[in-house]
C-alpha positions in Angstrom: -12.0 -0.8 11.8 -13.7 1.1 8.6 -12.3 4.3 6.9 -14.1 5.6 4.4 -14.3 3.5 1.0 -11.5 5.5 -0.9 -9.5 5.5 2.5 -9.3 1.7 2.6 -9.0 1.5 -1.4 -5.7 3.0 -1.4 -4.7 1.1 1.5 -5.4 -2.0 -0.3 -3.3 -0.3 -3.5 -0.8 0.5 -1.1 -0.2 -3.7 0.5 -0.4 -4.9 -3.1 2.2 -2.4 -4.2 4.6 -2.9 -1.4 3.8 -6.6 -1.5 5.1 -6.6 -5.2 9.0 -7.0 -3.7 10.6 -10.4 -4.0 10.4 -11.2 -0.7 6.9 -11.0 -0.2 5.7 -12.8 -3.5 4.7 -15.9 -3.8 6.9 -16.4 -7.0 9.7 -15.0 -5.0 10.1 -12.8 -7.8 10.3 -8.9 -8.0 6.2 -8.4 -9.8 7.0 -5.3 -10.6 10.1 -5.7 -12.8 8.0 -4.3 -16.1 5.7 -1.9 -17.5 3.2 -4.6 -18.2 3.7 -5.2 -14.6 2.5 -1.3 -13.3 0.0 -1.6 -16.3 -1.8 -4.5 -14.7 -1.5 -2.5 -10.9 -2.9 0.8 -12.3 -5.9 -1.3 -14.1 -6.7 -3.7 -11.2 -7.2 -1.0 -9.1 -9.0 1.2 -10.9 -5.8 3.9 -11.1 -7.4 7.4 -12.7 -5.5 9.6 -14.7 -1.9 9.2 -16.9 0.3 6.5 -17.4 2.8 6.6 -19.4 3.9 2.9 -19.6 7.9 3.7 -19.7 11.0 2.5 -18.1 11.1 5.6 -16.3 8.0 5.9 -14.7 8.4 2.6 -13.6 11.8 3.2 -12.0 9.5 6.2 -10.2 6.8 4.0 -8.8 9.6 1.2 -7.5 11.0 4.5 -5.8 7.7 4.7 -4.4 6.7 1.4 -3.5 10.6 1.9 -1.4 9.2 5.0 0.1 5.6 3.6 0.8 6.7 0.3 2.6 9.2 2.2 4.9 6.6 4.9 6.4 4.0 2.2 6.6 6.6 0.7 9.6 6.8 4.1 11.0 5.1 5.1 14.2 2.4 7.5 14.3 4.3 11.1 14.8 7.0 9.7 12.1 4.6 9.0 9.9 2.8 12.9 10.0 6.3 13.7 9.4 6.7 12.2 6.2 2.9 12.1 4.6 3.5 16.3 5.4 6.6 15.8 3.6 4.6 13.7 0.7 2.0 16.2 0.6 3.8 19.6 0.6 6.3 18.4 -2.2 3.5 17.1 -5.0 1.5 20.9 -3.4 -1.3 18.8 -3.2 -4.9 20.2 -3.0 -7.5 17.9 -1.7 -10.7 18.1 -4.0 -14.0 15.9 -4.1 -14.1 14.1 -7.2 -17.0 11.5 -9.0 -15.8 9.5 -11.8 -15.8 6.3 -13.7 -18.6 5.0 -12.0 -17.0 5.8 -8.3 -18.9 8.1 -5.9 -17.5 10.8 -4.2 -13.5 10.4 -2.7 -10.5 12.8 -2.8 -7.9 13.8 -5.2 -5.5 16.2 -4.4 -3.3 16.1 -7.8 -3.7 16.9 -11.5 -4.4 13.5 -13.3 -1.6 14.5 -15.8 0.6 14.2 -13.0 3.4 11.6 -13.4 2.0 8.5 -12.1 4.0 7.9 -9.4 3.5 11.5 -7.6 -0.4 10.6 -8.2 0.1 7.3 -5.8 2.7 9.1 -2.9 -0.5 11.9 -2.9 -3.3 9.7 -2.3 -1.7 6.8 -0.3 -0.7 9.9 2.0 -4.4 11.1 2.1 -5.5 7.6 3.5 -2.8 7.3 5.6 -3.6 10.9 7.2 -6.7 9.3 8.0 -4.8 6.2 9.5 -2.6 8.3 11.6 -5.9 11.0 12.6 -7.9 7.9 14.0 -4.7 6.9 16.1 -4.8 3.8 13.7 -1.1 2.9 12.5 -0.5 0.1 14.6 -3.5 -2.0 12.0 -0.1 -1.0 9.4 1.9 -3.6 10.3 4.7 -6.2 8.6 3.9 -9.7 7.8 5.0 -11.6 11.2 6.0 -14.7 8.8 9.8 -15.1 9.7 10.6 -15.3 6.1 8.6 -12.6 4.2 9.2 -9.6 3.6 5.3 -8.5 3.2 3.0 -5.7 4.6 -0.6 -5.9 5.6 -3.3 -3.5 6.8 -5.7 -5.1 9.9 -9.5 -3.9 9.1 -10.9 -6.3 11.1 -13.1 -5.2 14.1 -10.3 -6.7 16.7 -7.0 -6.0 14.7 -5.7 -9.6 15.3 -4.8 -10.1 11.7 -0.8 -10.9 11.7 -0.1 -12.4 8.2 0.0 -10.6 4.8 -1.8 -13.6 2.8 -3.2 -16.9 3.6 -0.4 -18.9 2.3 1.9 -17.1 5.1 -0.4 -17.8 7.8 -1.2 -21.4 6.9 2.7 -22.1 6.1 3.5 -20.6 9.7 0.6 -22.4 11.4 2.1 -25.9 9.9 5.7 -24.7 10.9 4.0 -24.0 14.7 2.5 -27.6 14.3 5.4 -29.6 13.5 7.7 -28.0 15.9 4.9 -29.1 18.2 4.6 -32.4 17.0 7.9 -33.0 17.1 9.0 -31.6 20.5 
């Protein structure tokens, strides 16, 4: 499955956000317990616009990162739902934009817009291409018993079922020692 470059860009921002709870890291740490932490996210992928670097705007983007990994889970006419809800509240405006070396892709806020109103506007723009393609089930949770992780399935026959390697390799040698065993 392809969406267009900044569709699959923010779904990528999107699993490494949500895969920043404890649960789903490989520390088994919470990665984005500091503003150092959301600095290093908002660099890594390329994040336009204002960041303020504060306490509080971190508080707001864990808020997101809450919101984020509970509509990813959410079926398709859920999901409208709530990405209307996203949209509607932040009045976004969908405009072409080319900067910093990136072609064409959408914005729909003001890049002085807190930080975490900027990432619940444009993960809802690439999921509204998710959910317009009939796409969500490719959203999916990590089926390693013991993470908490999300993934998004580009490949061409969506069998992809863990969030990293190291899940999929540590339930492939669970499956193989329960078969050795048995």
């Amino acid at each position: 499955m392809h969406f267009a470059p900044d569709t699959e860009a923010s779904l990528a921002f999107t699993v490494d956000l949500a895969n920043t709870v404890a649960g789903a890291t490989k520390s088994g740490l919470d990665e984005l317990a500091t503003p150092a932490q959301l600095t290093a996210l908002f660099v890594a992928h390329r994040f336009s616009g204002r960041l303020d670097g504060t306490e509080t705007e971190l508080a707001e983007v864990r808020a997101t990162r809450e919101l984020l990994r509970r509509i990813w889970l959410l079926g398709r006419d859920a999901a409208a739902g709530e990405l209307n809800a996203m949209l509607r509240s932040a009045r976004a405006l969908p405009r072409l934009m080319r900067h910093d070396g990136l072609d064409w892709h959408l914005h729909a806020t003001d890049p002085a817009a807190p930080l975490a109103e900027r990432i619940r506007v444009e993960v809802a723009l690439a999921l509204v291409d998710v959910v317009r393609t009939d796409e969500t089930g490719r959203l999916r949770a990590c089926a390693a018993r013991d993470c908490a992780g999300v993934l998004v399935d580009l490949s061409r026959n969506g069998s992809k079922r863990f969030c990293s390697i190291r899940c999929g390799n540590r339930m492939n040698t669970i499956a193989f020692r329960q078969r050795a065993a048995g």
